[in-house]
C-alpha positions in Angstrom: -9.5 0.1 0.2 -9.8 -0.3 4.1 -11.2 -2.8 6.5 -13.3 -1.6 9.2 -11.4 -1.4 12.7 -11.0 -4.6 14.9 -14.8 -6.5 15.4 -16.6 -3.2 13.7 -15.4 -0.2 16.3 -16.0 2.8 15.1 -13.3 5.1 15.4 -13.7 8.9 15.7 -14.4 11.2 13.7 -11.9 14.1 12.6 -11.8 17.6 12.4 -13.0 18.1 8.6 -14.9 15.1 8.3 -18.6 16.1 6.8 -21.6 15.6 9.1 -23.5 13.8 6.6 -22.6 12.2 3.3 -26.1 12.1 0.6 -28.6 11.3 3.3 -26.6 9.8 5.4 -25.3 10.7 9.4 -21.8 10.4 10.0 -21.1 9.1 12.8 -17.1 8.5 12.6 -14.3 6.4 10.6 -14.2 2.7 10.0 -11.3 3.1 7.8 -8.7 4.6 5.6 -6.7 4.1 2.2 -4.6 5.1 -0.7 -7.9 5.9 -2.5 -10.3 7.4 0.4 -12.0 7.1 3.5 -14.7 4.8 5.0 -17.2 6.6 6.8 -19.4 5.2 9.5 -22.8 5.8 8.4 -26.4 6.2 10.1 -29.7 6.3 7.7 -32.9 7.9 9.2 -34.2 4.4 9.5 -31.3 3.3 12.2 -29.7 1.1 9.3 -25.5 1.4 9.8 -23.9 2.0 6.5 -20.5 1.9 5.2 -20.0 5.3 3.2 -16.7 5.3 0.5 -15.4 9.0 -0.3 -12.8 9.0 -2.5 -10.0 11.2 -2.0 -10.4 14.9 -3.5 -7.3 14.9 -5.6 -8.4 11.8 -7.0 -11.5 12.9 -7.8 -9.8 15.7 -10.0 -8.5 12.7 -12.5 -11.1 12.2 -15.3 -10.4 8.8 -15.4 -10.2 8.2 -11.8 -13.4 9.3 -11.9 -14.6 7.4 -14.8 -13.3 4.3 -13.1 -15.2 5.3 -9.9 -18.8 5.9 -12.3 -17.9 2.6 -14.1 -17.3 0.6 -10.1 -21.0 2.2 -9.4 -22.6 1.1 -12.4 -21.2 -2.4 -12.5 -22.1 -2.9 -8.5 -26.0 -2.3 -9.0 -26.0 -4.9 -11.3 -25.1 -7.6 -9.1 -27.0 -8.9 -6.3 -27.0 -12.3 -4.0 -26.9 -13.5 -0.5 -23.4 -13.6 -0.5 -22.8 -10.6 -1.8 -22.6 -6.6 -0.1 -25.6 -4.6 -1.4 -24.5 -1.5 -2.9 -27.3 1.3 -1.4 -26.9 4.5 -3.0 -24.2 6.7 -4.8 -23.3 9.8 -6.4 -20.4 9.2 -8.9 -21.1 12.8 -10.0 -20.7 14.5 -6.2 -17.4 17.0 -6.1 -16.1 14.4 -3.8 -17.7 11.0 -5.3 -18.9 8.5 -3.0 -20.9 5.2 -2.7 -22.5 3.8 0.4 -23.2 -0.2 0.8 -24.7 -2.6 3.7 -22.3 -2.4 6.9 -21.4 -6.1 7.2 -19.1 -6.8 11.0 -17.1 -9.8 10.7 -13.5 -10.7 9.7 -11.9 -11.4 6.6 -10.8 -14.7 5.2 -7.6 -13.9 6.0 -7.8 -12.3 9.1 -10.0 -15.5 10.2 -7.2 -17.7 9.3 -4.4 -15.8 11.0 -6.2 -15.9 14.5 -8.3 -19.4 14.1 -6.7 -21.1 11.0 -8.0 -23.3 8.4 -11.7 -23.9 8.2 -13.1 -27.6 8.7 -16.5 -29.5 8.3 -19.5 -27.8 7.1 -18.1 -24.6 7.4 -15.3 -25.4 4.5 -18.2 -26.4 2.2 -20.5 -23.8 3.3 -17.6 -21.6 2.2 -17.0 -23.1 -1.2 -20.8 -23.0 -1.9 -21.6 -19.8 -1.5 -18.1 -18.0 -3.0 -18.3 -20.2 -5.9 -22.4 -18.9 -5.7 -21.4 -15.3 -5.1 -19.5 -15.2 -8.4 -21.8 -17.0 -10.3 -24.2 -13.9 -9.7 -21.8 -11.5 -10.3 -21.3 -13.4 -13.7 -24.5 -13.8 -14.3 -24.8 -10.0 -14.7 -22.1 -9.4 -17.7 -19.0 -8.6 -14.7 -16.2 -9.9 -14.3 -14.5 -9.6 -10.3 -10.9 -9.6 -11.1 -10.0 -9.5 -7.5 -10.8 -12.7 -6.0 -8.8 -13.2 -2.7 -8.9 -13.7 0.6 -9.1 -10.1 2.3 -11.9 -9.8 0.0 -14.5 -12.3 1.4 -16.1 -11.4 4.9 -17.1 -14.3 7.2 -20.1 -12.9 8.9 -22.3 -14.8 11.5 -24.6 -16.1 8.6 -22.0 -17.0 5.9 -19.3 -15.9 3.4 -20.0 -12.7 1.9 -17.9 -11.5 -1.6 -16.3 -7.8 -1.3 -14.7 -5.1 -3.4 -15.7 -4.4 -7.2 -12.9 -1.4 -7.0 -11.2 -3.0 -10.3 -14.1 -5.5 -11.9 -15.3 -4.9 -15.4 -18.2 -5.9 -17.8 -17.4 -9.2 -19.2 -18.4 -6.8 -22.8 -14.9 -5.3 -22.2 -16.4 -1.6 -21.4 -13.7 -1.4 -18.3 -11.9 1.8 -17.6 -8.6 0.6 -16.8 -5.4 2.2 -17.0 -3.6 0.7 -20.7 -0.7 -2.1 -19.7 -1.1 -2.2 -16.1 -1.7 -5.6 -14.6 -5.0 -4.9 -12.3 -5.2 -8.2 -9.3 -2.8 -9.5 -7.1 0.0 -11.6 -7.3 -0.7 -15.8 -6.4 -4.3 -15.1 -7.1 -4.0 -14.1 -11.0 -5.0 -16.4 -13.4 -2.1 -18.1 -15.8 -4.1 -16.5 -19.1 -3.8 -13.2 -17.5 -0.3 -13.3 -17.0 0.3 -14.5 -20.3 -1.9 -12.3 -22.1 -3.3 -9.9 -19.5 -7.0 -10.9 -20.1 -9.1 -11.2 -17.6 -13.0 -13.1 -18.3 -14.8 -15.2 -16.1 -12.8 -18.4 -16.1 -10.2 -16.2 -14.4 -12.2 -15.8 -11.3 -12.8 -19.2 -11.1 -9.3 -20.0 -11.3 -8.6 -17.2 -8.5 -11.9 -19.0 -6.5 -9.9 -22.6 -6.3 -6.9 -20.7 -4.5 -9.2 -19.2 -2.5 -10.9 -22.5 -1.7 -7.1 -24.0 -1.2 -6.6 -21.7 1.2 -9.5 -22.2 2.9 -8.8 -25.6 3.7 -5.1 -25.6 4.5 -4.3 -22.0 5.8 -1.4 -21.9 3.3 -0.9 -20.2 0.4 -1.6 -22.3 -2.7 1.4 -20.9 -4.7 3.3 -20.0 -1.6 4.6 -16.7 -1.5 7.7 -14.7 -2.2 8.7 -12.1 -5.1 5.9 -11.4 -7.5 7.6 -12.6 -10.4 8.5 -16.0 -9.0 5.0 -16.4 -7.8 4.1 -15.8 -11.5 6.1 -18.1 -12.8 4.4 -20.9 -10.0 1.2 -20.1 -11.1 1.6 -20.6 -15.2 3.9 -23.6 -14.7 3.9 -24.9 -11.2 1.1 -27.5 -9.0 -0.9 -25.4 -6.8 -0.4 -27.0 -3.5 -3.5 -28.6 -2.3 -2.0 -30.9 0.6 -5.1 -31.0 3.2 -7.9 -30.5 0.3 -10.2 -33.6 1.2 -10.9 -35.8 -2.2 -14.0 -34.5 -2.6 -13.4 -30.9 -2.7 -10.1 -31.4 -4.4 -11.8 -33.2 -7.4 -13.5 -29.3 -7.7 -10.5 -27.4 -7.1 -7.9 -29.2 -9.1 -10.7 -28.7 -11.9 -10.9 -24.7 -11.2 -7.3 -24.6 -11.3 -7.0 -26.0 -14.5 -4.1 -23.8 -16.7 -6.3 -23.5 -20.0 -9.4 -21.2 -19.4 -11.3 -23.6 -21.1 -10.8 -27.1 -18.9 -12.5 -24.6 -15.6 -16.0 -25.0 -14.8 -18.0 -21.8 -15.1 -18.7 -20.5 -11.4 -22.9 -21.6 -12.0 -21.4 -25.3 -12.3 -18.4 -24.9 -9.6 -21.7 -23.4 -6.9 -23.3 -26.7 -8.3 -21.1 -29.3 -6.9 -20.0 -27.7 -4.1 -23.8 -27.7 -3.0 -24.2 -31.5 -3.7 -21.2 -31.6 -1.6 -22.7 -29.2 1.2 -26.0 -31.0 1.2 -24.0 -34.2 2.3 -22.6 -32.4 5.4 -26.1 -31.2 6.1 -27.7 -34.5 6.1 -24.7 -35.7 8.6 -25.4 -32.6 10.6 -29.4 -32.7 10.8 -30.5 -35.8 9.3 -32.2 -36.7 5.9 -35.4 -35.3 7.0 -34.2 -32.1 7.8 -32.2 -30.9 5.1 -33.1 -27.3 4.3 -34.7 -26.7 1.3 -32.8 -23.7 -0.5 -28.4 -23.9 -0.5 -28.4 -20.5 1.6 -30.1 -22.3 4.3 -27.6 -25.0 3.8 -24.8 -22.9 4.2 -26.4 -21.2 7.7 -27.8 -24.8 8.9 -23.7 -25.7 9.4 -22.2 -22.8 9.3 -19.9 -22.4 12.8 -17.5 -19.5 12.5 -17.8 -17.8 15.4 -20.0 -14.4 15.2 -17.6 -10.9 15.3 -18.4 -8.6 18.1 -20.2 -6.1 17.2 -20.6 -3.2 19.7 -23.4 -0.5 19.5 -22.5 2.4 17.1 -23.0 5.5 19.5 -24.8 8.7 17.2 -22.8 12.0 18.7 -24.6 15.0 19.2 -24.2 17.4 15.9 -21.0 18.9 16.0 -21.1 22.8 16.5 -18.3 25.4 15.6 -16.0 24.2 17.8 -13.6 21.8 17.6 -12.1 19.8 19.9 -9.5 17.6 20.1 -9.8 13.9 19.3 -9.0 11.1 21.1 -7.9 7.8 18.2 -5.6 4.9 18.2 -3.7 3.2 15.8 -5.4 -0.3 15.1 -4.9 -3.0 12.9 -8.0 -3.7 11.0 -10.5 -6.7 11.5 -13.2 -7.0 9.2 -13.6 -5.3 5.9 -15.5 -2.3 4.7 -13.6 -1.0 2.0 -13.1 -1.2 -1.9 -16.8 -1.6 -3.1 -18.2 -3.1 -0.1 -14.2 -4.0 1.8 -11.1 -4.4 0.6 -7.7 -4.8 1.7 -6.2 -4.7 5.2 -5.8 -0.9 6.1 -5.5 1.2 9.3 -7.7 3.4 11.3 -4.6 5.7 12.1 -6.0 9.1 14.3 -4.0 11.6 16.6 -3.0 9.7 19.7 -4.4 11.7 21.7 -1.7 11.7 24.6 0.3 15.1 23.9 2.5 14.4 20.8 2.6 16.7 18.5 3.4 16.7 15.0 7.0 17.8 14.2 6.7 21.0 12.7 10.3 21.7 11.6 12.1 21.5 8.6 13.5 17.9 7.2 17.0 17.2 9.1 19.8 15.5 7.6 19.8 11.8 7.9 22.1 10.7 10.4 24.7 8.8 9.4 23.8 4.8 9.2 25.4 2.2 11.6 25.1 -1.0 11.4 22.3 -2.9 13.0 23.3 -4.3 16.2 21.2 -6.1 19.0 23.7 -5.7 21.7 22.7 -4.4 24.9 25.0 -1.5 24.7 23.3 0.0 21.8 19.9 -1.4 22.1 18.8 0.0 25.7 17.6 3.3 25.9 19.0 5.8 28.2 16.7 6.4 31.3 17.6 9.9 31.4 16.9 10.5 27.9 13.3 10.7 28.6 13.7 14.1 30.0 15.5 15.0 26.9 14.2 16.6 23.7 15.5 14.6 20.8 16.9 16.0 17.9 19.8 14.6 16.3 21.7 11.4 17.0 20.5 7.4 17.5 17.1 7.2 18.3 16.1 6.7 21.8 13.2 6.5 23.9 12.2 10.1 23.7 12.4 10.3 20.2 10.1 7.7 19.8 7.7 8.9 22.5 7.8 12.3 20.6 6.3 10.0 17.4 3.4 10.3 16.2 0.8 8.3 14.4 0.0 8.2 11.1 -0.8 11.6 9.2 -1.7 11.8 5.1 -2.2 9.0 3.0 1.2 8.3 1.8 2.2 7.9 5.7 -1.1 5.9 6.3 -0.2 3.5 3.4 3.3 3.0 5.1 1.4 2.3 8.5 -0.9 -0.1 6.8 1.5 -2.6 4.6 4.2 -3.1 7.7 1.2 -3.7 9.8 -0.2 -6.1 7.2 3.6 -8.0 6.5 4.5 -8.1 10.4 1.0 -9.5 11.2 1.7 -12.2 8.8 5.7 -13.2 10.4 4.2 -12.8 13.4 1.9 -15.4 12.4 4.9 -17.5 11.3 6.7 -16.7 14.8 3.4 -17.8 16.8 4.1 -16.9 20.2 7.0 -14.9 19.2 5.9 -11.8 18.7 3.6 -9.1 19.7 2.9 -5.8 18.3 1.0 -2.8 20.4 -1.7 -0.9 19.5 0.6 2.6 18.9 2.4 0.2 16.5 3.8 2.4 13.8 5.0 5.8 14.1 6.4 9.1 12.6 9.2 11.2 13.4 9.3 13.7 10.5 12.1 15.9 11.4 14.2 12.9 12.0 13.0 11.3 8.5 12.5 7.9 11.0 9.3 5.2 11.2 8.9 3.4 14.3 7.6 0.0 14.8 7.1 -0.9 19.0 6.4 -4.4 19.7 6.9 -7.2 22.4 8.5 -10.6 22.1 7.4 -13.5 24.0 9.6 -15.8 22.8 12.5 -17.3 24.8 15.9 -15.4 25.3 17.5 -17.6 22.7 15.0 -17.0 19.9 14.3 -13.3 20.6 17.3 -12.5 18.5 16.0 -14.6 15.5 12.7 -13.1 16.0 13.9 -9.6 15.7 16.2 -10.2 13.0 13.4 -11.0 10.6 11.0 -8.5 11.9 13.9 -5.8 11.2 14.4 -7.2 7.7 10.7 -7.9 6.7 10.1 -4.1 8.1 13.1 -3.1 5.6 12.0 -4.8 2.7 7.8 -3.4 3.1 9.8 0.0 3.9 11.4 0.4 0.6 8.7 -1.4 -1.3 6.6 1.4 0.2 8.2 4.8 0.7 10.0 4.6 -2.1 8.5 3.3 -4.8 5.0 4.3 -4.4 5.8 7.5 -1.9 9.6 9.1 -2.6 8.3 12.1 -1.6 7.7 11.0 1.8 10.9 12.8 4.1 11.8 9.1 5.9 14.7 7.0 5.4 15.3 5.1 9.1 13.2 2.2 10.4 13.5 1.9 14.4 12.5 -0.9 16.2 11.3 -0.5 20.3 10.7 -3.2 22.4 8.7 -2.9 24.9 8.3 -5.2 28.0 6.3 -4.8 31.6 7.7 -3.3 33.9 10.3 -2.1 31.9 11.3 0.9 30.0 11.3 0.8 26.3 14.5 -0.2 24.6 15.4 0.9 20.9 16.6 -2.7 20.0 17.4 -1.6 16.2 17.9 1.2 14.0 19.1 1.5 10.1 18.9 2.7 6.8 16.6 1.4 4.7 17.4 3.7 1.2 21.0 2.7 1.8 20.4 -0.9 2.5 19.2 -1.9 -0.7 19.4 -5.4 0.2 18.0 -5.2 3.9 21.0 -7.4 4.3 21.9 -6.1 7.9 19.4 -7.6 9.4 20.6 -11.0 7.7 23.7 -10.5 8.8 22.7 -10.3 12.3 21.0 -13.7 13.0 18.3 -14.8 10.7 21.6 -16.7 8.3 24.1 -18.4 9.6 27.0 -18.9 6.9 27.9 -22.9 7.8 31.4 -22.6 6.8 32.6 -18.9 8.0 33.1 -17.7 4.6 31.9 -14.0 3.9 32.7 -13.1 0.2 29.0 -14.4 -0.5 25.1 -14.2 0.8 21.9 -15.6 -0.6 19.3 -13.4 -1.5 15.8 -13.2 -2.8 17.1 -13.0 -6.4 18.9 -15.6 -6.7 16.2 -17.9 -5.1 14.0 -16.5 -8.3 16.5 -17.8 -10.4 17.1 -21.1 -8.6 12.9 -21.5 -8.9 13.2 -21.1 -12.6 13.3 -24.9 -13.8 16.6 -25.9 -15.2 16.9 -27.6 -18.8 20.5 -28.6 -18.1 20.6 -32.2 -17.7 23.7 -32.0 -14.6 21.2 -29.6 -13.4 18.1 -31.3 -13.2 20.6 -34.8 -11.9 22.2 -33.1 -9.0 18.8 -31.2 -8.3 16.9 -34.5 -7.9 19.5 -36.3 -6.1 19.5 -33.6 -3.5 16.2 -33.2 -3.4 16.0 -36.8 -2.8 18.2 -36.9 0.1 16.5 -34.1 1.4 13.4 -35.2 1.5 14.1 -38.3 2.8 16.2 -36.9 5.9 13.1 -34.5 6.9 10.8 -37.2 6.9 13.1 -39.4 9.3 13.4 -36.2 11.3 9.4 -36.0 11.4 9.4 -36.7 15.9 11.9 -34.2 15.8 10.5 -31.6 13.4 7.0 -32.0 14.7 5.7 -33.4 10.9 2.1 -34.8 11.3 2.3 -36.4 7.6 5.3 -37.1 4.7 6.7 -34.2 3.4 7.5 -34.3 -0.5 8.4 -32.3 -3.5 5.3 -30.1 -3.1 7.0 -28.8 0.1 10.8 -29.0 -0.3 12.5 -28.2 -3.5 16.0 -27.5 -5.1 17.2 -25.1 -8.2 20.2 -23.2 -9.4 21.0 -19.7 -9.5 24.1 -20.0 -12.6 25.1 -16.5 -11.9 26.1 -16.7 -8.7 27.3 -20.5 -8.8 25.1 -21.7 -6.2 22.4 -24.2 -5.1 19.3 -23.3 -3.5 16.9 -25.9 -1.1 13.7 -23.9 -0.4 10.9 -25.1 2.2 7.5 -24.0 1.2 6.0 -26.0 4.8 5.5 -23.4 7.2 4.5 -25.6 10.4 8.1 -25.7 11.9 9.2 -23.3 14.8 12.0 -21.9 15.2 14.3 -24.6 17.2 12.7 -26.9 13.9 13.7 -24.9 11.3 16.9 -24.4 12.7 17.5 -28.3 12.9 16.0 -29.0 9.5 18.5 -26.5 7.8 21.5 -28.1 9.9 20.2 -31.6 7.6 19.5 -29.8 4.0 22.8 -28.0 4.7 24.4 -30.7 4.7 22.8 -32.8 2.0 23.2 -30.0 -0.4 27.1 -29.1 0.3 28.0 -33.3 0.4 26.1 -33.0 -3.3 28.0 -29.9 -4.7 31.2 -32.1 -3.7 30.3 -35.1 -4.7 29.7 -33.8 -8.6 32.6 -31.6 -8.5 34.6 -34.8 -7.9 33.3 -36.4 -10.7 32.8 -33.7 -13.3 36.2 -31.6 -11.8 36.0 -27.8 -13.4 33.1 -28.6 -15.5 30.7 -28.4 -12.6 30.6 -24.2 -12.1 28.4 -24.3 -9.0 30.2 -24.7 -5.4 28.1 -22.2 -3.2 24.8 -23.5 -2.0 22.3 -21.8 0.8 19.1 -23.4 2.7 15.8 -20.9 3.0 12.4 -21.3 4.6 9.2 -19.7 4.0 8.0 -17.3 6.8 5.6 -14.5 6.5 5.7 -13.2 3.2 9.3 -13.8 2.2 12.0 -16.3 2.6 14.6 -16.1 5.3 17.9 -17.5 3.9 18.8 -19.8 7.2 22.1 -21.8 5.8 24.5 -20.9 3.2 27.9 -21.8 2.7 30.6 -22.8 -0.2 31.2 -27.0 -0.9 35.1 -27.6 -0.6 35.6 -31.0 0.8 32.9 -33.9 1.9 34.8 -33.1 5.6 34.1 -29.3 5.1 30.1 -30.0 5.0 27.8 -29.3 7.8 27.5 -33.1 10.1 
């Protein structure tokens, strides 16, 4: 449901937030979700608690409520040292709610994003006590179902396992809502896409990707639409690159595609502790090798301990309230679901003067197209002193923003938050986003996203580009398909530099761009040979991942991918490579409707200035390949268009595309 705010601050409390929850003192917010809040707890005894209260409309649903009794019966079950105690609960309550162990430390996730991969001890340590963590939860009759990386917690003594919010008895007594797929995509088992069931062996399956991307940072079955990462999953090689033998040997096993070729988690904890217990010995010698694999796991456990600052326990709060003071923070560590859960917000007033817009829904304005030209991308000076109301956006609009308000505008907050932390994990130094991050403008039906690029002038373009489509994309995915009845329809983008006022760098659309192509347009694609009556999109890279049966097909697909392949690994000084890249990373398909080719990159290394130079090559390759069959095969060959992507973030960014002609016409 929520993560608790960056290295466990506690964020204030509002107006309407109870004093105390069972027997607990409240003491503020850690977090918020779609499905409640996160309370910052304080028992009599001192001991800081994490407190889940589900939302009161939600509460009204029998079988939310159901689900919520079922979560609290299923989580004092299962105990372990690498698990989140559950402490008390009262499924029953008029507003139910469950309190567990507050745990400060980061996520799997968020670990990875700021320090990357694990290595040494601490990648077995990991392994050990995941693979032991569900081995108790197994041992108990329930089954997780939600085994990912934002639900493990890296605290200062090891891995811990989070969020029951959708597990079930393995006896099949779940409450669950009929013919919806509970998990999340690239970490659901192939059985449970194919026949949406959901036992034990299917967390172990979910464990080895977890494990995978652990060790390498990268996500084992890549990313991109959920349907294509389905389709990876049941048919494709998880990619596991990195994985030292040992470990692999386990992995490879876990990510078996039959259920029943998977060790059980009991025998996965097993080996992974013979393993650990080898690292030990290196680390402290035969004769002092603890005795018990949860010493192990501390003995070489390294990640570096979150800070953890002193909860402050305010006075009672009287009849009077007073204003307060929050920020808008991207979350840290995890509190949320059971015990955490997914990356969420600790959105609060902003305490500097703006107000929420009271009036009535406007009009959209009418769309333009998204330009980053200096003539419509700098604010007016003056128009600070001016009260926005109709017109572009500008820099008093957005300072008349506000943060986050409701749970359909915190959800918004929390997933672009979540996907532009991810690019701007792919743009490294590229980007930057400020605390105020996302904002509101309700009578203008707008959502602002501030943030500052410290990339060079000649990348700043392709930097905001993809920001402006990924914050499209998570926009529409968003507002409206889980939220229409949110008012907003305009995403605005404000840079902000020292020294400097802020500049409204781009503004469009989303509900009418249904593609998010005009952010594409504007320098994330380059089409190689001027022609505009066609541009690649996420569909037709689906299509182009779906393997081919036609023999052509699979000929020219191979050749290519040959070439390809070969010409990035003599550009390796060039491209920065530290090893031979293969068919694990760089791939070719067809997308028949469209007539086109696709080369995708799943290695997600490269910069910017690498990228660039590695599509100039697969450009190339791929267009003198369309050619070269058309020559031989004349009209019988239907495909002529072809387009170069790479992975970044969670999407791909089409980078070349282009139609074959002549082998003069092709990119050099």
């Amino acid at each position: 449901m929520s993560e608790n705010g960056p290295t466990g601050r506690v964020q204030p409390a509002r107006p309407g937030d109870p004093s105390h929850i069972g027997p607990y003192r409240i003491v503020g917010r850690l977090g918020a979700g779609g499905m409640g809040t996160v309370h910052a707890g304080v028992a009599s005894d001192g001991t800081r608690v994490a407190v889940k209260v589900i939302h009161p409309e939600q509460a009204q649903e029998p079988e939310f409520r159901a689900r919520f009794r079922r979560e609290v019966e299923l989580s004092s079950r299962v105990t372990g040292p690498h698990l989140v105690p559950l402490l008390a609960a009262d499924p029953d309550a008029p507003t139910p709610w469950l309190a567990t162990t507050y745990v400060p430390g980061p996520t799997l996730n968020k670990h990875i994003l700021a320090h990357g991969p694990l290595t040494g001890g601490s990648l077995y340590a990991f392994a050990a006590a995941t693979a032991q963590a569900l081995a108790s939860i197994h041992a108990v009759g329930v089954v997780h179902r939600d085994v990912k990386p934002q639900n493990v917690l890296l605290t200062a003594a090891g891995p811990r396992v989070l969020d029951f919010g959708i597990a079930h008895a393995a006896d099949g007594t779940s409450v669950t809502r009929t013919g919806v797929m509970t998990g999340t995509p690239g970490w659901i088992s192939p059985e449970q896409y194919r026949q949406g069931s959901a036992g034990s062996a299917g967390d172990v399956f979910a464990w080895g990707a977890l494990v995978a991307y652990a060790a390498t940072g990268r996500l084992p079955f890549g990313a991109g639409a959920p349907d294509v990462v389905a389709f990876r999953v049941m048919s494709g090689d998880a990619d596991l690159d990195g994985v030292s033998a040992a470990l692999r040997r386990i992995v490879e096993k876990a990510l078996a595609k039959e259920p029943g070729d998977r060790p059980s988690a009991a025998e996965a904890a097993q080996e992974c502790t013979a393993l650990l217990a080898s690292q030990v010995t290196q680390v402290t010698g035969d004769d002092a090798v603890p005795a018990t694999a949860v010493d192990m796991i501390t003995a070489v456990w390294e990640v570096p301990p979150a800070e953890d600052p002193t909860w402050q326990v305010p006075r009672e709060r009287g009849r009077t309230k007073k204003r307060l003071a929050g920020a808008l923070v991207l979350a840290a560590g995890v509190v949320g679901g059971l015990a955490g859960g997914v990356a969420a917000l600790l959105p609060g007033d902003t305490g500097n003067g703006h107000r929420p817009s009271t009036s009535a829904a406007s009009p959209p304005a009418s769309t333009r197209s998204a330009q980053a030209s200096a003539s419509t991308a700098k604010a007016d000076p003056a128009a600070k002193q001016q009260v926005s109301g109709s017109g572009e956006a500008n820099a008093a609009s957005w300072q008349e923003a506000r943060a986050a308000q409701g749970a359909g505008e915190h959800d918004v907050a929390r997933a672009v938050l979540h996907d532009e932390g991810v690019e701007a994990q792919y743009l490294g130094d590229g980007a930057d986003f400020t605390p105020e991050t996302v904002r509101f403008h309700e009578s203008r039906r707008e959502v602002y996203l501030s943030y500052r690029l410290a990339s060079d002038e000649q990348g700043s373009l392709y930097a905001e580009t993809d920001i402006a489509r990924l914050m499209c994309m998570t926009l529409r995915d968003v507002v409206l398909r889980l939220h229409p009845d949110l008012p907003y329809r305009t995403y605005v983008m404000v840079k902000q530099e020292q020294g400097q006022d802020p500049q409204v760098t781009w503004q469009d659309d989303f509900v009418a761009d249904t593609g998010c192509q005009s952010a594409a347009d504007n320098g994330s694609g380059q089409d190689t040979d001027g022609s505009q009556d066609w541009q690649p999109d996420d569909d037709g890279l689906g299509q182009a991942m779906i393997p081919s049966t036609d023999q052509a097909e699979i000929r020219v697909a191979d050749g290519a991918a040959r070439k390809i392949i070969a010409g990035t690994n003599g550009m390796r000084q060039t491209l920065g490579t530290d090893r031979v890249l293969g068919n694990g990373q760089i791939k070719v398909g067809f997308d028949p409707a469209n007539s086109a080719m696709y080369v995708w990159s799943d290695y997600v290394q490269w910069n910017e200035q690498q990228v660039e130079s590695w599509a100039d090559m697969a450009a190339g390759e791929a267009c003198r390949a369309l050619v070269s069959e058309r020559e031989s095969a004349g009209s019988a060959w239907p495909y002529s268009r072809y387009a170069v992507a790479e992975i970044g973030g969670s999407h791909y960014m089409m980078v070349r595309w282009g139609t074959a002609t002549t082998q003069a016409g092709c990119p050099a």
